[in-house]
N, C-alpha and C positions, 0 to 999 in steps of 0.2 A: 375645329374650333380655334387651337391657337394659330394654325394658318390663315385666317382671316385675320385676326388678330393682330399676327404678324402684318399682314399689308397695308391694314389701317392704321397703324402706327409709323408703318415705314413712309405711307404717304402721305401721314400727318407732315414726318419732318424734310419728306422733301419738301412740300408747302415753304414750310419755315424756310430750306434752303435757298429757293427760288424766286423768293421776299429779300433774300439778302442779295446782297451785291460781293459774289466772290469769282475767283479768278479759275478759268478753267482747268487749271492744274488741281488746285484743292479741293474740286467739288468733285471730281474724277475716284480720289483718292477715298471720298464718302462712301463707307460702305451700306448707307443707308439710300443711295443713291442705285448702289451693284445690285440690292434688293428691289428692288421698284425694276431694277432692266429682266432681271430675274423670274418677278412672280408675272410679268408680262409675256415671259416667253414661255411660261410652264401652265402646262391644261390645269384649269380648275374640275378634274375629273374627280371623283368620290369610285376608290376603289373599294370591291367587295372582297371578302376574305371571311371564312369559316371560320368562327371565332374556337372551335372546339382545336384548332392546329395550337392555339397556344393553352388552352385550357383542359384538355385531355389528361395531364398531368395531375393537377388537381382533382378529376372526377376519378380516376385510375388512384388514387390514394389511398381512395374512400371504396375503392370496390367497387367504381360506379366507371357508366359510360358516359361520353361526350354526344349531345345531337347539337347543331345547330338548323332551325327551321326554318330562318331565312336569313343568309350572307347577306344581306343587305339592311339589315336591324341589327343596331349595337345595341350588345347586350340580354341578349334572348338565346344564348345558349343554355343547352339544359343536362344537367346530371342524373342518370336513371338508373336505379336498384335495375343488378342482373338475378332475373327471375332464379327460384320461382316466388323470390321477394319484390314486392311491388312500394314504388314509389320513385317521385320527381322532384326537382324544385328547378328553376330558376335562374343563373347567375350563381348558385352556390351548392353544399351537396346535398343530398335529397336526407331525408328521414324513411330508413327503409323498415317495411311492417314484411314481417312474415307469419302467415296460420301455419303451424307446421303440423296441424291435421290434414291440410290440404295437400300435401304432401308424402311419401311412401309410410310415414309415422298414421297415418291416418288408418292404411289401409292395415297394418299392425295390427293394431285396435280392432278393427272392424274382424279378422279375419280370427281375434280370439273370443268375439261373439261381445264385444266393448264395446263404448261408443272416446272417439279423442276428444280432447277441451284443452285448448289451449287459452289461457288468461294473459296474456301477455303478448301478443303481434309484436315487439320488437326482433328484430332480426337478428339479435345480438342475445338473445333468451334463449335457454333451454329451460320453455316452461308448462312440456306439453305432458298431459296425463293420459291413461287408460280408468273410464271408470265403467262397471258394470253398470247393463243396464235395469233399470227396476224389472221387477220388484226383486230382483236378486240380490245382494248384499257384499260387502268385499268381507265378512266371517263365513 
């Protein structure tokens, strides 16, 4: 974007220049002239680049990973919860849920004849219970 920008500006004022009556040593010297010889010689090419090469850092902060789904869409990099918490976003870091029933705390539970309940899915909780199951009582 500002490289367009750039040239439509630059060829605005060479317009201007070219309208005037100046001497070839001065208008030589116009760097707004060097620009116009410049973006004439250089490919208007649209390179692609993995936006996670620079934003990896930011997902890696957060405990999260870098995707990017397609080098050729600015902006659609994504940050992913490393299981076995689940969650994405966007362009920024995810909000990651964890059941940590689902998990070895599960089998815990299960394996002392309990069922797990966890009330809380954030991944940053320790909020998981062991509770009997009916009609048994925890007295």
């Amino acid at each position: 974007y500002s490289f367009c920008t750039l040239l439509l500006t630059a060829s605005d004022n060479y317009k201007n220049l070219s309208n005037q009556k100046m001497n070839k040593k001065r208008m030589e010297g116009n760097y707004d002239v060097v620009l116009i010889i410049v973006s004439v010689l250089l490919p208007t090419v649209v390179l692609s680049a993995d936006e996670c090469i620079d934003n990896e850092p930011f997902c890696t902060a957060h405990g999260q990973t870098c995707s990017d789904p397609d080098i050729n869409n600015a902006g659609d990099w994504i940050c992913s919860c490393i299981p076995p918490s689940t969650g994405t976003a966007t362009a920024t870091h995810a909000t990651c849920l964890l059941d940590e029933c689902s998990t070895s705390i599960g089998t815990f539970c299960s394996s002392a004849g309990q069922i797990c309940v966890d009330d809380d899915h954030r991944a940053t909780s320790i909020s998981w219970r062991c509770e009997c199951l009916p009609p048994a009582t925890t007295e």
